[in-house]
TORKOL-4160 file (C-alpha; in steps of 0.2 Angstrom, whole numbers, padded with zeros to 4 digits, m for minus):
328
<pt num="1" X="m0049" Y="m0916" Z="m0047"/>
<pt num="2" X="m0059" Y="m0910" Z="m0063"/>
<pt num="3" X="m0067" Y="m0897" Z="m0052"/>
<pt num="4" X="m0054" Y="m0892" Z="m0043"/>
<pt num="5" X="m0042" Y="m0888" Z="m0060"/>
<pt num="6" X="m0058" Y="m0880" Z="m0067"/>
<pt num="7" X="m0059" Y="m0867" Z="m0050"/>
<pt num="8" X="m0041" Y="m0863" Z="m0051"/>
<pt num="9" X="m0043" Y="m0858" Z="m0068"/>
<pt num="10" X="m0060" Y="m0848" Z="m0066"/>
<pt num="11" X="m0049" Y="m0840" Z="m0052"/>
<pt num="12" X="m0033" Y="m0834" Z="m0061"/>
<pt num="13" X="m0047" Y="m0831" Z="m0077"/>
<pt num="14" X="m0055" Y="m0816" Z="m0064"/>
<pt num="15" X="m0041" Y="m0813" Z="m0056"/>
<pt num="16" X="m0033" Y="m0806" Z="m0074"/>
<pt num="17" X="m0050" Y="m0795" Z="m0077"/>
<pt num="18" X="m0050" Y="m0789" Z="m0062"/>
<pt num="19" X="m0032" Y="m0783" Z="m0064"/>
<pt num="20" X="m0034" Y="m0777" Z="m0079"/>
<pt num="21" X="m0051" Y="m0767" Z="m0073"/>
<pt num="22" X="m0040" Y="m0760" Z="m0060"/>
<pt num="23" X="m0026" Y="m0754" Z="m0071"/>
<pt num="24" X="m0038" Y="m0746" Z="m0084"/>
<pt num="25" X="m0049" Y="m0738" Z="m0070"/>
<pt num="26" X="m0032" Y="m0730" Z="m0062"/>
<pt num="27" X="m0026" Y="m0724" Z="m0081"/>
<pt num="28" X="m0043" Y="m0716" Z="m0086"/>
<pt num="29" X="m0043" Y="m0705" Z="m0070"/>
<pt num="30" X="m0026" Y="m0703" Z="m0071"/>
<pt num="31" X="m0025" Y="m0694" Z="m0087"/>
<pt num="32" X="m0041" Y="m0686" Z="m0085"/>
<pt num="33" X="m0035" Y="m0676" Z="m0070"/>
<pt num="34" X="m0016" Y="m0671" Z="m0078"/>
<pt num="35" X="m0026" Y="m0668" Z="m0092"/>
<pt num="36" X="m0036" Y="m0656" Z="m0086"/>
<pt num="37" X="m0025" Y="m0649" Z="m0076"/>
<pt num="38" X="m0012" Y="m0645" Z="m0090"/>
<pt num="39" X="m0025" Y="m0639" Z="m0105"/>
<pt num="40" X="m0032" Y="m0623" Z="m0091"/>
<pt num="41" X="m0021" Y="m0611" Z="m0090"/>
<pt num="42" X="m0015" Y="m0608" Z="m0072"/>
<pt num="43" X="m0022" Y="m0625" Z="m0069"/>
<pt num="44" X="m0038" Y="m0631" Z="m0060"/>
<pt num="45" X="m0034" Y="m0618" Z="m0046"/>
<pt num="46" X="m0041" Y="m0604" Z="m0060"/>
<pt num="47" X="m0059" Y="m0615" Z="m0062"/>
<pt num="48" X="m0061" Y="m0614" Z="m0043"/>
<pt num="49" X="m0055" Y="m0599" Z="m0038"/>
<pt num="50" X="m0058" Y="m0587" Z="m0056"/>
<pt num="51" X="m0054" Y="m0572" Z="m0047"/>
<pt num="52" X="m0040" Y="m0574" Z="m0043"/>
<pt num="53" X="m0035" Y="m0583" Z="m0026"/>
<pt num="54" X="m0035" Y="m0569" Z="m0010"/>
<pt num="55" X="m0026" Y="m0575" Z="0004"/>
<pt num="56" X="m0033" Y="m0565" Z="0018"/>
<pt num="57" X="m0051" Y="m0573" Z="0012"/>
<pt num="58" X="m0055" Y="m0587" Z="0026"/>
<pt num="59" X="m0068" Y="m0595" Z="0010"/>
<pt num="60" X="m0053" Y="m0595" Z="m0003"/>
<pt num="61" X="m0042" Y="m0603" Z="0009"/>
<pt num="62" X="m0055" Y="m0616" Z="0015"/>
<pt num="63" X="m0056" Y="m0621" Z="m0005"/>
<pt num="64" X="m0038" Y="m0621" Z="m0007"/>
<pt num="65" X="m0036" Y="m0632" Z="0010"/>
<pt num="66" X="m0052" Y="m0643" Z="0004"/>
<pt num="67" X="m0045" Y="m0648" Z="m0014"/>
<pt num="68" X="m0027" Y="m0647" Z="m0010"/>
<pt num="69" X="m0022" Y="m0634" Z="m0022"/>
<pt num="70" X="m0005" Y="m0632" Z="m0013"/>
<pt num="71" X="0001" Y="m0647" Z="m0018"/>
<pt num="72" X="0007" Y="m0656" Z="m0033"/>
<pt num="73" X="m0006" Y="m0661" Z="m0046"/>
<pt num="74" X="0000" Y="m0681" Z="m0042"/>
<pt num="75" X="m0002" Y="m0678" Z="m0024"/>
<pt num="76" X="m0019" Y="m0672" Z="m0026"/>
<pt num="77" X="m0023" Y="m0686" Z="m0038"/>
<pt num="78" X="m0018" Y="m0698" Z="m0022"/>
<pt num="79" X="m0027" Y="m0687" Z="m0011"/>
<pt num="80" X="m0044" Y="m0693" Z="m0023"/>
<pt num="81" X="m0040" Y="m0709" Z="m0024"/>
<pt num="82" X="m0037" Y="m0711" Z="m0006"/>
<pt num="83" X="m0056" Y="m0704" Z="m0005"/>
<pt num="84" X="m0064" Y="m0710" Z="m0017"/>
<pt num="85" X="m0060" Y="m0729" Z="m0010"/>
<pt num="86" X="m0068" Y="m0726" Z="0005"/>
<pt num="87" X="m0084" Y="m0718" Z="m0006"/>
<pt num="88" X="m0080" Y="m0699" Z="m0005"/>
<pt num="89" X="m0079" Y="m0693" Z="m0024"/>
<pt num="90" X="m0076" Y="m0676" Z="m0018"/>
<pt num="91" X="m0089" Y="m0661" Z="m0024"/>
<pt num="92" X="m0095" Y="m0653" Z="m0038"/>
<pt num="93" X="m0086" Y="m0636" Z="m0039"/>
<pt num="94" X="m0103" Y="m0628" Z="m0047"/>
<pt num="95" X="m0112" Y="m0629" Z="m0029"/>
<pt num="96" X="m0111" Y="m0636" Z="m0015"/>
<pt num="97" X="m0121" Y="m0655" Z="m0019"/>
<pt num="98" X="m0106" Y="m0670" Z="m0017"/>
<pt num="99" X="m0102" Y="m0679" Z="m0034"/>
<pt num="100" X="m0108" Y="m0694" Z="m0028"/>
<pt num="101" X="m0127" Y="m0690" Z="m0023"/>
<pt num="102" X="m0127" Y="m0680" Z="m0040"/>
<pt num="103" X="m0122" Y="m0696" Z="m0049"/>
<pt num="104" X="m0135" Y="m0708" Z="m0041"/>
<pt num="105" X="m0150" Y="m0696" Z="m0043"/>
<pt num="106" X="m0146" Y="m0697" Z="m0062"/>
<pt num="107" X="m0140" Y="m0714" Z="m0061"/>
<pt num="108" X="m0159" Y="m0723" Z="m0064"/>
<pt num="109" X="m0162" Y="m0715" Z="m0079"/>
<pt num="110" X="m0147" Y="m0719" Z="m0090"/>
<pt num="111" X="m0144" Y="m0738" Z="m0083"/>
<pt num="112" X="m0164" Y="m0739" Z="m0087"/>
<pt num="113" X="m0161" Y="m0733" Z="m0106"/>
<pt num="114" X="m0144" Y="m0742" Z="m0106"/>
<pt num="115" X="m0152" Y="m0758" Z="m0102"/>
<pt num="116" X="m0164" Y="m0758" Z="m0113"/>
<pt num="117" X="m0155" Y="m0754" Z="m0126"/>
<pt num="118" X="m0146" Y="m0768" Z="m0123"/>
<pt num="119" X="m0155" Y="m0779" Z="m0121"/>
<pt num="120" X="m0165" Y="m0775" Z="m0138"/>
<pt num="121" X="m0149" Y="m0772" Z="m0151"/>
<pt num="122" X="m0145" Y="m0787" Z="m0144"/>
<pt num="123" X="m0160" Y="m0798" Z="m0145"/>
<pt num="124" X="m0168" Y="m0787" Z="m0163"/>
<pt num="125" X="m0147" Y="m0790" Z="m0170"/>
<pt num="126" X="m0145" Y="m0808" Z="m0167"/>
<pt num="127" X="m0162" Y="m0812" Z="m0174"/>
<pt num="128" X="m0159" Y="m0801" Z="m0190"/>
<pt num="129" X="m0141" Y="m0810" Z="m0192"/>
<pt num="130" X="m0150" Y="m0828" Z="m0189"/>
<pt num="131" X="m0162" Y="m0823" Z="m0202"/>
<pt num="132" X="m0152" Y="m0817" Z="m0216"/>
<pt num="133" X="m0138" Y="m0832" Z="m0215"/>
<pt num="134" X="m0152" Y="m0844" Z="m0215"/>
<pt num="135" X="m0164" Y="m0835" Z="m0226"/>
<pt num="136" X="m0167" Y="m0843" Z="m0246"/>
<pt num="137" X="m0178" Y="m0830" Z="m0250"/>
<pt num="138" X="m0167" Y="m0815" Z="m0263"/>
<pt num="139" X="m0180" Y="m0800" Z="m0257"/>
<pt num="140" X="m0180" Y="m0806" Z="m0240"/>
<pt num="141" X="m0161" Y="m0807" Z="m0239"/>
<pt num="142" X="m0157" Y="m0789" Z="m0249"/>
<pt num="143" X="m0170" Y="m0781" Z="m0239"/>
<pt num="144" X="m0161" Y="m0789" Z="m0223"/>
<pt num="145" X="m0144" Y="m0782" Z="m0231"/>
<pt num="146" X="m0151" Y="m0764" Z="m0231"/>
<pt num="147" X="m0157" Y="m0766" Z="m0214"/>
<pt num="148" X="m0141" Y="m0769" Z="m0209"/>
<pt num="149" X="m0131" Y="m0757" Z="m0218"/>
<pt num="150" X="m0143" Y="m0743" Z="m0213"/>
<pt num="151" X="m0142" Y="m0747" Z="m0197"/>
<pt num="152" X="m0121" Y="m0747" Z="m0196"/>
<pt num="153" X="m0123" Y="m0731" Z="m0206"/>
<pt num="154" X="m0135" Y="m0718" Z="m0198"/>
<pt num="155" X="m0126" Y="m0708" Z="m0184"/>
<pt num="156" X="m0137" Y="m0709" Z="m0166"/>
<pt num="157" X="m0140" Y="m0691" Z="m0168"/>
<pt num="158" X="m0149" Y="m0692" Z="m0186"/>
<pt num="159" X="m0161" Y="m0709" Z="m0179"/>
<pt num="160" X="m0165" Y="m0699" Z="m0166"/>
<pt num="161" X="m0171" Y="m0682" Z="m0173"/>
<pt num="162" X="m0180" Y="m0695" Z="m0186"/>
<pt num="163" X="m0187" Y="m0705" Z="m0172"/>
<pt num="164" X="m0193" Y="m0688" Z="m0166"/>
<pt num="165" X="m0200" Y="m0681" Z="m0182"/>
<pt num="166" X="m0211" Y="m0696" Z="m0186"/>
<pt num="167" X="m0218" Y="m0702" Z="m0171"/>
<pt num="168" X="m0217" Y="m0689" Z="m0160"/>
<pt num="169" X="m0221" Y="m0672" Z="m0173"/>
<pt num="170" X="m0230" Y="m0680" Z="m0184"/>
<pt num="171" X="m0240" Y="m0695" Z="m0177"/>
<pt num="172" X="m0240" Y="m0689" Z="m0160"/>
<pt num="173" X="m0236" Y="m0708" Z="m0153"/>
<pt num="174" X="m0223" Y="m0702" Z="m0140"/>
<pt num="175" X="m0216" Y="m0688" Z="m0133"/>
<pt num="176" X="m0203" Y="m0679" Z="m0140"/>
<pt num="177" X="m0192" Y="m0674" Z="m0123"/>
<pt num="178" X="m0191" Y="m0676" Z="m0105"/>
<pt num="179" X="m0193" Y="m0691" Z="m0093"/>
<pt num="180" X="m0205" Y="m0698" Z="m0081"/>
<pt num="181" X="m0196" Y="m0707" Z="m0069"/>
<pt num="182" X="m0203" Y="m0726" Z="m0065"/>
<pt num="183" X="m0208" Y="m0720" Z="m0047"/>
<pt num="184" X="m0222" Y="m0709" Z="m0052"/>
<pt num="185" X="m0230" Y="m0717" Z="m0068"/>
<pt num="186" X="m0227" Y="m0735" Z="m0077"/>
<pt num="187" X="m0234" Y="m0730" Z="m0093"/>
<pt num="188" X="m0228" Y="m0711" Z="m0094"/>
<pt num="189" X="m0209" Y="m0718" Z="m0092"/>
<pt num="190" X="m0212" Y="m0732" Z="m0104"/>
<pt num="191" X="m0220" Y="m0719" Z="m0117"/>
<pt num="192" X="m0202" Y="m0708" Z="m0112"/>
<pt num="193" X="m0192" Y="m0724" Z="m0114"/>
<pt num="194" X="m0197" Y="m0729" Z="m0131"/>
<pt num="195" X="m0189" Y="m0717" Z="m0141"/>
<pt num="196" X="m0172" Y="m0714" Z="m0134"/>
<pt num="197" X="m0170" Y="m0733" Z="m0134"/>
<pt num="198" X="m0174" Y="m0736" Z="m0151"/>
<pt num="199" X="m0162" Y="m0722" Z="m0159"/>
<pt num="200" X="m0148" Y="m0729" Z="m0145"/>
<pt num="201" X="m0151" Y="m0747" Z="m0150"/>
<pt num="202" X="m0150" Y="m0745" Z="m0170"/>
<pt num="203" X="m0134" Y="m0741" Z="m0173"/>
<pt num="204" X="m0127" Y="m0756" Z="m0164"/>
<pt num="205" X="m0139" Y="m0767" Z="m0171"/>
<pt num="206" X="m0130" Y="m0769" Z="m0189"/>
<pt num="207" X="m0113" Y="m0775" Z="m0181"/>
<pt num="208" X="m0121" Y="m0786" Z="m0169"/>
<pt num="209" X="m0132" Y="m0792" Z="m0184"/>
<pt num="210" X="m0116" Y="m0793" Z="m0196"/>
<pt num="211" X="m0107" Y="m0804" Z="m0184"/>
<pt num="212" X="m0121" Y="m0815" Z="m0181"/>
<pt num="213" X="m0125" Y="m0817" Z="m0199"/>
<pt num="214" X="m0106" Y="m0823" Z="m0205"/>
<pt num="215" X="m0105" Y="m0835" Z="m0188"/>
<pt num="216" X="m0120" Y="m0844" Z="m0191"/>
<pt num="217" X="m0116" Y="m0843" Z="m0210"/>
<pt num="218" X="m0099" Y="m0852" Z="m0207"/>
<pt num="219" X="m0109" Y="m0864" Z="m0194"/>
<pt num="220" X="m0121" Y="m0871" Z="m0205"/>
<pt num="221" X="m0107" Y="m0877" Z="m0217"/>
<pt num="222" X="m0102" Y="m0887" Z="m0203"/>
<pt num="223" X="m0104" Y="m0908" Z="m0204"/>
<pt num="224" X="m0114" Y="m0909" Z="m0190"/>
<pt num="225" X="m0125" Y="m0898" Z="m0197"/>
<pt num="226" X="m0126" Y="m0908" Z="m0211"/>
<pt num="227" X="m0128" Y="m0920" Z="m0206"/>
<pt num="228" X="m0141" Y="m0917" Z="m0193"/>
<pt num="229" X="m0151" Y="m0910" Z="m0209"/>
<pt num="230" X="m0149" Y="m0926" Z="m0219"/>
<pt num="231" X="m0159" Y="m0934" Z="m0203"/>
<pt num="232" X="m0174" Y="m0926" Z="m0206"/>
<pt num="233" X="m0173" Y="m0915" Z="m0195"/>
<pt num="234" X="m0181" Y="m0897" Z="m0199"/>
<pt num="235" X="m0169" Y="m0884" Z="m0205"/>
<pt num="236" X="m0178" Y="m0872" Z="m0189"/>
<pt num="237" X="m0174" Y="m0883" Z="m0176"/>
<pt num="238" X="m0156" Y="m0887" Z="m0181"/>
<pt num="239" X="m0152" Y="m0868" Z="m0183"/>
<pt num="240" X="m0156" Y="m0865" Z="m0167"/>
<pt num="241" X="m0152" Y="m0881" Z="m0158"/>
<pt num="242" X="m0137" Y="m0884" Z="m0166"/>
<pt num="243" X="m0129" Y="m0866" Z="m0177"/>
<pt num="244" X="m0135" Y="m0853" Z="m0164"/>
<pt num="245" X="m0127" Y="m0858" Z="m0148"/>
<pt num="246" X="m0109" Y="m0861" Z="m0155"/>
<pt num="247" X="m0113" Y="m0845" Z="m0166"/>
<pt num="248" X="m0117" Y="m0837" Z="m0152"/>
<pt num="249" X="m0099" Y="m0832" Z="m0144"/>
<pt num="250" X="m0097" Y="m0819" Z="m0158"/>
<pt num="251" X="m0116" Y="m0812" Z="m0153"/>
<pt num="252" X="m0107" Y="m0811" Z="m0137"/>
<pt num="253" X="m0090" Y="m0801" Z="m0140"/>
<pt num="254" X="m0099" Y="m0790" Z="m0150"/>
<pt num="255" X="m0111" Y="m0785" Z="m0138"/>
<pt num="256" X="m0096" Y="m0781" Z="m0127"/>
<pt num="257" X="m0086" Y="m0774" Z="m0139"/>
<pt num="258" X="m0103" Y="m0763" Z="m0143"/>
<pt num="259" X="m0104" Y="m0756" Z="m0125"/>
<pt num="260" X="m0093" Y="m0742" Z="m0126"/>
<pt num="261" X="m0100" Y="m0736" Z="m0142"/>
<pt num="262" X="m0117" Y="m0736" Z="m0133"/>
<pt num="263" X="m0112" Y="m0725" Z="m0118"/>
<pt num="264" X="m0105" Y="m0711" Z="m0129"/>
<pt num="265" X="m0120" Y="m0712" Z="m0139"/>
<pt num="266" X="m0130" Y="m0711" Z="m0125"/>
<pt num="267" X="m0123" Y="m0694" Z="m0119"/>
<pt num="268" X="m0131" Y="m0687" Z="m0139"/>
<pt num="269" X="m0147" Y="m0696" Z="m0135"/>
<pt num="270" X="m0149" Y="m0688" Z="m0120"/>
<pt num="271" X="m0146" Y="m0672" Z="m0125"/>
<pt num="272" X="m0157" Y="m0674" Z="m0141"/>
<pt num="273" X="m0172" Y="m0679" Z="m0129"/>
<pt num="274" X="m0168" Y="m0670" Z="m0116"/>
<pt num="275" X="m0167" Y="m0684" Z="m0102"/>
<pt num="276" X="m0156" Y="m0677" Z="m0091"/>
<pt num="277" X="m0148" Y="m0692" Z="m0085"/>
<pt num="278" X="m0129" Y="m0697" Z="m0085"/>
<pt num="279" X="m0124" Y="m0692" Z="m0099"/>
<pt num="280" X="m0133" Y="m0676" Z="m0100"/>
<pt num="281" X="m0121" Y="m0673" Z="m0084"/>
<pt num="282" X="m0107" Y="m0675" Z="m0092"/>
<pt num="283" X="m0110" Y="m0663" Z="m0106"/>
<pt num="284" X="m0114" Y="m0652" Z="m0092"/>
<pt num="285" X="m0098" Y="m0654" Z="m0083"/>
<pt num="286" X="m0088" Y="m0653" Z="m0098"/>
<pt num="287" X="m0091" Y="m0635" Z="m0101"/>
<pt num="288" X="m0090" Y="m0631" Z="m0083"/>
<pt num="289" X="m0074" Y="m0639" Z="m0081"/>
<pt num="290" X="m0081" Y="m0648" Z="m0065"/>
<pt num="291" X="m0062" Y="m0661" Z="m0061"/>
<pt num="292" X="m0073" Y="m0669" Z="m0047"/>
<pt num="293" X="m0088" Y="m0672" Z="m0057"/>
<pt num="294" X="m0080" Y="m0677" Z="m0072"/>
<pt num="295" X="m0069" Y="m0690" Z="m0062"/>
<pt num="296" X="m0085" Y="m0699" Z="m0054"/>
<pt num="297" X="m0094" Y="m0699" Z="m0071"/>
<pt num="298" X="m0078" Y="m0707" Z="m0078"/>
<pt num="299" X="m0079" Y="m0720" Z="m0063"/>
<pt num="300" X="m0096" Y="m0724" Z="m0068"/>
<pt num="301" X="m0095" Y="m0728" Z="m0089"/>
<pt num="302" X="m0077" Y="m0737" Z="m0085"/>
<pt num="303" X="m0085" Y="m0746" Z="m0073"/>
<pt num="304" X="m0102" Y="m0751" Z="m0081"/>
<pt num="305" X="m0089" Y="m0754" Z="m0097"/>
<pt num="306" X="m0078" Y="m0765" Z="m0086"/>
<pt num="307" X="m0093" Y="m0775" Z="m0077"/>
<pt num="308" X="m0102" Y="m0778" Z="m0095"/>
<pt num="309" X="m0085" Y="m0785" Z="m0104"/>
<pt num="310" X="m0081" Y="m0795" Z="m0088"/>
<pt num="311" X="m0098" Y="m0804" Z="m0088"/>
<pt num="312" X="m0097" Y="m0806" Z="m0108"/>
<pt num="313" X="m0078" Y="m0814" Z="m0103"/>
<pt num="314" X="m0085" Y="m0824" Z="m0090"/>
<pt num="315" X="m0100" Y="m0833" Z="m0098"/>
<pt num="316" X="m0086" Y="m0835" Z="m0115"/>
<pt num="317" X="m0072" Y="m0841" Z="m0104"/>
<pt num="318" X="m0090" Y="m0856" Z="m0098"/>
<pt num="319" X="m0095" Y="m0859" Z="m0113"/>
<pt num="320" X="m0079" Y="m0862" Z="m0125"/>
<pt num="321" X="m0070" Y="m0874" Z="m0118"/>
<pt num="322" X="m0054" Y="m0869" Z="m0132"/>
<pt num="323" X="m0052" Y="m0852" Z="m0121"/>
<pt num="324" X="m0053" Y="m0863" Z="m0103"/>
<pt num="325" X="m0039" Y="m0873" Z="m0111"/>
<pt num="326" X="m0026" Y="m0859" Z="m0117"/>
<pt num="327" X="m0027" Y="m0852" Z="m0100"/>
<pt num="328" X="m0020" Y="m0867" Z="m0094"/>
C-alpha cells in the first residue's frame, strides 16, 4: 500500500514538471518568434528575402512557399511546431545546412564544458561551504570569506581573460583559444578544457559555497549533532555523516537554480576562447537574425535547463520526505 501511495505521488510529482517543462518550452519559442518578427521592420520576410521579394523569381517563391511567409506569424509559429515535433527544426537561413545538424555538430563541445563545469562548482563549492561552517581556524575562515566573495564578484568574462593571461600568456600551461575535439586527441582536448571550465565554474562557485556554508552552519546547531558530538564521535565523521546530507538539499537547489546563470555565461566563455561551440552559435545567429536557428538553440538551453532542474526536483522530492508529504 506504502508503495503504491508513494508511486502515485512520484507520478503527479513528474507529471507537474513535465507540464510545467511543456508550458515554459511553448512560451520561450513563442515570444522569441513574435518577437522577432515585430522588432524587424517588414518582419522576418526582409532577413530572407533583403532585396526585396520578386514574384516572378521561382527561388524567392520557393523561400516564401518553404517558410510560409504568406501567412500569419502565429500560423507559421504552428507550422514549426508541427515540424519541430517530429524533429524538423527547419534551416538556417545563412546557407543551406538544416538547424538541427548545425546544433549536434556543436553540440559535444558545450555539453562537454557544461558538464564539467558542473560537476566542479559544484564539488570545489560544497567543499568550501563545508569547510568554512566547520572551520575554527580565524585565517582559515577570512581567507575562505574572500574566496567566496571573489568568486560571486568577478564577472565570467574578467576570470577568463585572467585565466588567459596567467596561464596561458605568461606561464604557457594551456592554450589560450580553440578546441581539440575528444575524437582526435585525449590530452589536446583536456589542455583546451581546462581553461574555459575553470573561468565558467568560479562564478557559481561563491553561491553554491554560501548556501552550503549557512545550511550546514544551522545543521551543526542541531541536537543530534550535539549530541552525537558529546558521544565521542569525531567532529569529521559527524559533519559529514550527519550535517552534510540534510544540508545538502540547499547544495542541490542552488545548483539548479545556478544552471541558467552558467549557460549564458557560457556563450562569453566561448567567445572569449574561441570554442566555437553552442553558444558561440548563438552569438552568431543573433547578429544574423537566423528565426530558425535561434529557435533550435533556444530548444536546446530550455531544455538542458528543464532536464537539470527536473533531475535536482526529483532527487529533492526522494530525499525530503516534508516535500513528498505536501504534495499529498
Amino acid at each position: 500500500m506504502m508503495f503504491l501511495r508513494s508511486l502515485t505521488l512520484a507520478t503527479v510529482f513528474v507529471a507537474k514538471l513535465l507540464f510545467r517543462a511543456v508550458g515554459t518550452m511553448v512560451v520561450t519559442t513563442l515570444l522569441l518568434f513574435v518577437g522577432i518578427e515585430i522588432s524587424i521592420p517588414g518582419g522576418y520576410r526582409t532577413v530572407v528575402l533583403p532585396n526585396g521579394f520578386n514574384p516572378q523569381s521561382a527561388r524567392h517563391n520557393a523561400i516564401v512557399e518553404e517558410f510560409h511567409l504568406d501567412d500569419p506569424v502565429i500560423v507559421r509559429y504552428l507550422h514549426w511546431v508541427s515540424d519541430a515535433v517530429r524533429g524538423d527544426f527547419g534551416k538556417s537561413n545563412r546557407g543551406a545546412e538544416g538547424v538541427f545538424e548545425a546544433i549536434i555538430h556543436r553540440l559535444p563541445i558545450s555539453l562537454e564544458i557544461a558538464l564539467a563545469s558542473i560537476t566542479l562548482a559544484a564539488t570545489a563549492g560544497i567543499l568550501i561551504g563545508v569547510l568554512a561552517a566547520s572551520s575554527r581556524n580565524p585565517r582559515r575562515s577570512r581567507v575562505l570569506a574572500v574566496v567566496m566573495a571573489s568568486a560571486q564578484a568577478v564577472p565570467v568574462y574578467l576570470s577568463a581573460t585572467i585565466l588567459i593571461s596567467v596561464f596561458a600568456v605568461t606561464l604557457q600551461w594551456s592554450r589560450a583559444s580553440g578546441w581539440v575535439r575528444l575524437t582526435d586527441s585525449v590530452s589536446g582536448n583536456l589542455g583546451a578544457l581546462v581553461l574555459p571550465t575553470v573561468a565558467l565554474a568560479f562564478a557559481e562557485i561563491g553561491y553554491i559555497a554560501r548556501t552550503v556554508k549557512a545550511d550546514v552552519t544551522a545543521v551543526l546547531h542541531e541536537d543530534y549533532v550535539t549530541s552525537a558530538m558529546s558521544k565521542g564521535m569525531s567532529s569529521r565523521y559527524v559533519l559529514f555523516r550527519h550535517a552534510l546530507r540534510p544540508a545538502s538539499l540547499g547544495a542541490l537547489n542552488a545548483i539548479g537554480v545556478n544552471v541558467g546563470a552558467m549557460l549564458s555565461g557560457a556563450v562569453l566563455i566561448e567567445i572569449v576562447f574561441g570554442l566555437g561551440g553552442l553558444g558561440q552559435l548563438l552569438f552568431e545567429a543573433s547578429f544574423a537574425r537566423d528565426l530558425y536557428l535561434l529557435l533550435g538553440l533556444t530548444v536546446y538551453s530550455v531544455g538542458v535547463f528543464i532536464v537539470i532542474n527536473t533531475i535536482v526536483d526529483l532527487v529533492v522530492f526522494w530525499a525530503d520526505p516534508r516535500i513528498r508529504r505536501s504534495s499529498r
